[in-house]
N, C-alpha and C positions, 0 to 999 in steps of 0.2 A: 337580574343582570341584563344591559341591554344586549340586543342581538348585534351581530357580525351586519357591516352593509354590505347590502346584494352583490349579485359580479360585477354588476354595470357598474356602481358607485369608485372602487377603486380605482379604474383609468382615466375618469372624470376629472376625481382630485391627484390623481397622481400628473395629469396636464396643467393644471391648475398651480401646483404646488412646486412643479418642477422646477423653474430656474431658482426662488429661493433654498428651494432644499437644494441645488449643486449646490451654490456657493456656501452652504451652510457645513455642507459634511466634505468641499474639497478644502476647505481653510484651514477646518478640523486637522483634515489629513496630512497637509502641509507641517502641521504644527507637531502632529501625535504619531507615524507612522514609525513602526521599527523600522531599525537599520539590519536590513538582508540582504545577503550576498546578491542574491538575482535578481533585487531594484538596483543595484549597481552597476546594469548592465542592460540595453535595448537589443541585446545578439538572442533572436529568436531561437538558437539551438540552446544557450542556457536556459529561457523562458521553458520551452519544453523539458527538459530535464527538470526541472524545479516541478511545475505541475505534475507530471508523471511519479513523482519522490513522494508530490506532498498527498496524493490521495493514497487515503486512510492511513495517512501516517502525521503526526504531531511536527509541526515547526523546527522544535528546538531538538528535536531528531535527525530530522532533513537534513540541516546547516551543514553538520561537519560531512555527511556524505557525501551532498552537492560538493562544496569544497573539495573535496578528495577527487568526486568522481571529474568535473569539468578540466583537474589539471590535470590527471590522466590522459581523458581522451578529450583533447581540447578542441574540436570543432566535429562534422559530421563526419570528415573523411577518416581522422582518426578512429572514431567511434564504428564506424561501418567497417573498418577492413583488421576490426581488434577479431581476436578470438573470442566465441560466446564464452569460456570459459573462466576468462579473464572480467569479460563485461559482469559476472555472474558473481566474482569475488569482492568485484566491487560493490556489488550490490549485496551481499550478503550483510543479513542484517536487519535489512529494510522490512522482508519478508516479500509478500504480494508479488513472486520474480517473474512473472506475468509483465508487470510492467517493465521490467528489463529487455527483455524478449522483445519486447513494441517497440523500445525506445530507440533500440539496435536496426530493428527493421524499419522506424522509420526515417533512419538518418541512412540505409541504405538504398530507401528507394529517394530520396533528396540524392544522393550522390548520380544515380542509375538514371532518374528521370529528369532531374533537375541541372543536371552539371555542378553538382555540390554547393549551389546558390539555393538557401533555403527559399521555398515559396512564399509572396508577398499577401497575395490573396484567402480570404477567409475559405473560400471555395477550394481552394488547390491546399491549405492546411488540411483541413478535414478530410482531402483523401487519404494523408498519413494513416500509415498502422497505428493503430492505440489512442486515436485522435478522435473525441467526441466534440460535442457542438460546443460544449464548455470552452475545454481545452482549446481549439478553433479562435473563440473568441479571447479567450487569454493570449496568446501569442497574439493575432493578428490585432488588437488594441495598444499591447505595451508593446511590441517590439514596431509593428508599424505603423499604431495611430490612426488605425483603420476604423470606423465607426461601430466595431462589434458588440454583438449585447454579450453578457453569458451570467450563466443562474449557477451557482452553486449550492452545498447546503448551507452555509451561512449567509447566502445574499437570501436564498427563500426564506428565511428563518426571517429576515429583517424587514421584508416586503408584508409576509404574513402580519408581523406585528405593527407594521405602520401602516394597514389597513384592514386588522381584525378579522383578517382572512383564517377560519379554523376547518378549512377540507381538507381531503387528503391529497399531501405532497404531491404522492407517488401516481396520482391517477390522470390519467391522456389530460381533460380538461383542465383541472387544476395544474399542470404545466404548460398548456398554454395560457394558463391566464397569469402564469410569472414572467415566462418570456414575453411577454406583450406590456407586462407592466414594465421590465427591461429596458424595452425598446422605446419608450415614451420616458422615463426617465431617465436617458445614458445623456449625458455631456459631449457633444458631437464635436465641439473645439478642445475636447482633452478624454478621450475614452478610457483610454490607459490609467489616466490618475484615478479617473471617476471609479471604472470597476474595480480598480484594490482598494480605495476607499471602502467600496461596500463591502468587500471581502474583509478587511482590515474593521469597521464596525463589529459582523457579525462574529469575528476570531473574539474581540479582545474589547466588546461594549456590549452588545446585542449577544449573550452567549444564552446556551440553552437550560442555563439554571444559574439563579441570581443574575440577572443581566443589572448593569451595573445605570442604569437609566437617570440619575443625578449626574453622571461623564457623560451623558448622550449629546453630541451635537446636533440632531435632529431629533426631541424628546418632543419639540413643540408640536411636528406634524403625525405625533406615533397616536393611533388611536387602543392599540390595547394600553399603552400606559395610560390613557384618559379611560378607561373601562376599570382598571387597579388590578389587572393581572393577567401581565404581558404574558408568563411562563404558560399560559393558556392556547396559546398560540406558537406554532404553530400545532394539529392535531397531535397526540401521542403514536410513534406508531407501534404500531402489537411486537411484544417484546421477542425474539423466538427462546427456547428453555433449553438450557447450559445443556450441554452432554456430558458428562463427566467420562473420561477414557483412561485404560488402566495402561499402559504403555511399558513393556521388556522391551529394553535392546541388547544386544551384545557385544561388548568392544575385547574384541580379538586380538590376540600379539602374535607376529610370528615370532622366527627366533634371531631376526634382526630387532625386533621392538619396532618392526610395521603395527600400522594400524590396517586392521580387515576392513573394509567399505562397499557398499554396494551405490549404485547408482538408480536416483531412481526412473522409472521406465516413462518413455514418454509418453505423454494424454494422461497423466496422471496430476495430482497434487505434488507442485513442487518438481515438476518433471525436469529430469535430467539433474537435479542438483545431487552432490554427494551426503550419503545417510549411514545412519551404524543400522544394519539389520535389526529386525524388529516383528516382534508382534503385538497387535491388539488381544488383551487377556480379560476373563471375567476375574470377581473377585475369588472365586476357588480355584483355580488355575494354580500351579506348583509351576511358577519362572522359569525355575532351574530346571527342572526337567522338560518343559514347552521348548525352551531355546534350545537345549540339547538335542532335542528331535529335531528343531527345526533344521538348526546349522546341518545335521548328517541327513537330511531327507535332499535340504534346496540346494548345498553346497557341499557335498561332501567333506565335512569338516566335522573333526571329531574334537569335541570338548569335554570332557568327560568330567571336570571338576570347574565346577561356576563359583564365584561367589558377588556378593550383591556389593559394590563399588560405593551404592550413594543414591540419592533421590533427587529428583526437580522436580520442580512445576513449569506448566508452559502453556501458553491460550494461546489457538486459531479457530476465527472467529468466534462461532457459542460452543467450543469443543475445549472443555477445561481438562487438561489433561498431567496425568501424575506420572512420570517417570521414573523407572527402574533404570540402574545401570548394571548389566552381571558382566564381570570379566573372568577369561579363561584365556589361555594360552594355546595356539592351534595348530592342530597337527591334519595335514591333509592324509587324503586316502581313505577313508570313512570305506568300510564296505557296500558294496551294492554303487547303482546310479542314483543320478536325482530324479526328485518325484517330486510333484507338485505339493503332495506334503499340506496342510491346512491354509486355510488363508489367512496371510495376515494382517493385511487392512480390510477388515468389513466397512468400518468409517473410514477409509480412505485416508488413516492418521502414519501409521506404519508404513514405509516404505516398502513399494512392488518393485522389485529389483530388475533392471533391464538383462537382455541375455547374454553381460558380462561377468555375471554374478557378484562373488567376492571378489575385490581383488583389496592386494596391501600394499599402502603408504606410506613415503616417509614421512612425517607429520610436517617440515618443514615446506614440502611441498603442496600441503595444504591451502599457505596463503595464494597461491594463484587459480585457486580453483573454488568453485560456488557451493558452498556446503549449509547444507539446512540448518535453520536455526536453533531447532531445539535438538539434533546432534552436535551441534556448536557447546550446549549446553550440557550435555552428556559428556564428550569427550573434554572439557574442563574437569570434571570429575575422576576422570581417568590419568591426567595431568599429559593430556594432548591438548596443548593451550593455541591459542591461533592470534598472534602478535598482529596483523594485521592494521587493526586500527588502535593499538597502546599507541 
């Protein structure tokens, strides 16, 4: 098979190459782009909202939350002076609420620094909270038409393959030699179209298995398709190994038909969202009697009769996780105080409860508040259903 060309060769022909290939893959674009809510709009705070949704999350997932969320909180000022609580149900779902958190603070320092005038410059983007270089150059190209470059994994994925580049992504050099190929290929009379072209290639032409290379509008300049296998490109990278987690929780009723909830503790996984108590179990572990200790050790809450409700599944990140659901009915007063009692996230899967412990819901109440997704999952079982987004 022939070799990869050196580092040198790629910026060579990528100067060489470049104004053919714009116009090759922005006519393409013109022609073949979906229709998305957030190309139908140059308002840099939707841009931000959309990139922030869409990392590590699918498209056709984003759509209807984007939608939901921008008419909620329709510019930054809305968005900064909502409650995180609120900002939190809206995003539930999404997962990653990480980036909810950013999104919030960075439309409040837009408000606080900027006079509620989002910043123009690629430099004064990139101070925002949750705002990397990427991100940076996605706003400030589509909403202002500023000459930004930005790499993401589907622009590197497309670069790799259209010059046989097989290092690794992840490493210092091999990111500057993307962002450099970047900046010598962006279209300076149209940056915006140019970078969701690339992005829009590597979604939905250039993918990372069967790339569909007879749709390509740029096949002519790709040198792994002249090698006969593109999928070679870019390097593999090292898989991490699934964890498999056995997961009890407990969904509690008082004697209104509250639901028990804990909150979970901030610096944690998933911090501050609402969760059904829980512990991480081995496979010999007895549920029923694990959560009965727990509930009377952490919360004083005597359950004395469990029973097991129903099963799910539920992935974050390599943590493939099985869920229990046991339900009892609760009676406060448990004898003694609380004690720390075992831990119940060793994997940090189980919710660490903040020093509000238990407290109970009216489930209706639920919609306005940010509740984990796989107790989303749980408490469906339970028939604590959260109408939301029906």
């Amino acid at each position: 098979m022939p070799r990869p060309r050196t580092d040198a060769a790629p910026l060579d022909r990528a100067r060489a190459d470049a104004p053919s290939l714009r116009r090759a893959l922005l006519a393409w674009f013109e022609r073949e782009q979906r229709d998305l809510p957030w190309r139908r709009t140059k308002d840099p705070y939707a841009i931000l909202v959309s990139e922030l949704m869409l990392q590590q999350t699918r498209v056709d997932v984003v759509i209807p939350y984007f939608e939901r969320f921008v008419e909620r909180f329709r510019d930054v000022a809305a968005l900064a002076s909502a409650p995180e609580a609120a900002v939190l149900a809206a995003w539930s779902g999404l997962g990653y609420y990480r980036r909810a958190r950013f999104l919030q603070a960075a439309a409040r320092v837009v408000v606080r620094d900027h006079g509620g005038a989002f910043p123009a410059t690629f430099d004064a983007i990139l101070e925002l909270p949750g705002v990397g270089r990427y991100t940076a150059g996605a706003i400030a190209s589509i909403a202002f038409g500023s000459p930004a470059t930005l790499v993401d994994g589907n622009v590197a994925r497309v670069f790799a393959r259209w010059f046989a580049q097989d290092g690794d992504q992840r490493s210092t050099a091999e990111q500057k030699r993307l962002w450099a190929l970047a900046d010598v290929l962006l279209d300076r009379e149209r940056p915006g179209d140019f970078n969701q072209a690339l992005m829009e290639l590597g979604a939905c032409v250039c993918t990372p298995r069967a790339p569909r290379c007879t749709s390509c509008p740029v096949a002519r300049w790709c040198e792994a398709r002249k090698l006969g296998d593109p999928e070679r490109f870019p390097a593999a990278k090292p898989r991490k190994a699934t964890l498999d987690v056995r997961l009890a929780v407990l969904a509690t009723f008082d004697a209104k038909r509250r639901i028990g909830l804990v909150r979970r503790a901030a610096g944690t996984r998933m911090e501050r969202m609402l969760d059904l108590p829980g512990l991480e179990l081995t496979t010999h572990d007895d549920a029923a009697v694990e959560l009965a200790d727990y509930a009377r050790s952490a919360f004083c809450i005597d359950a004395p009769t469990l029973e097991l409700a129903g099963r799910a599944r539920h992935t974050i990140t390599h943590h493939r996780i099985a869920i229990e659901v046991w339900t009892a009915k609760a009676r406060r007063g448990a004898s003694g105080e609380r004690t720390a009692g075992r831990e119940p996230a060793p994997r940090g899967i189980a919710a660490r409860p903040d020093a509000d412990g238990l407290t109970f819901w009216e489930p209706a109440r639920l919609r306005a508040e940010g509740v984990a997704n796989l107790a989303s999952k749980a408490l469906r079982l339970v028939g604590v259903t959260d109408s939301r987004h029906e």
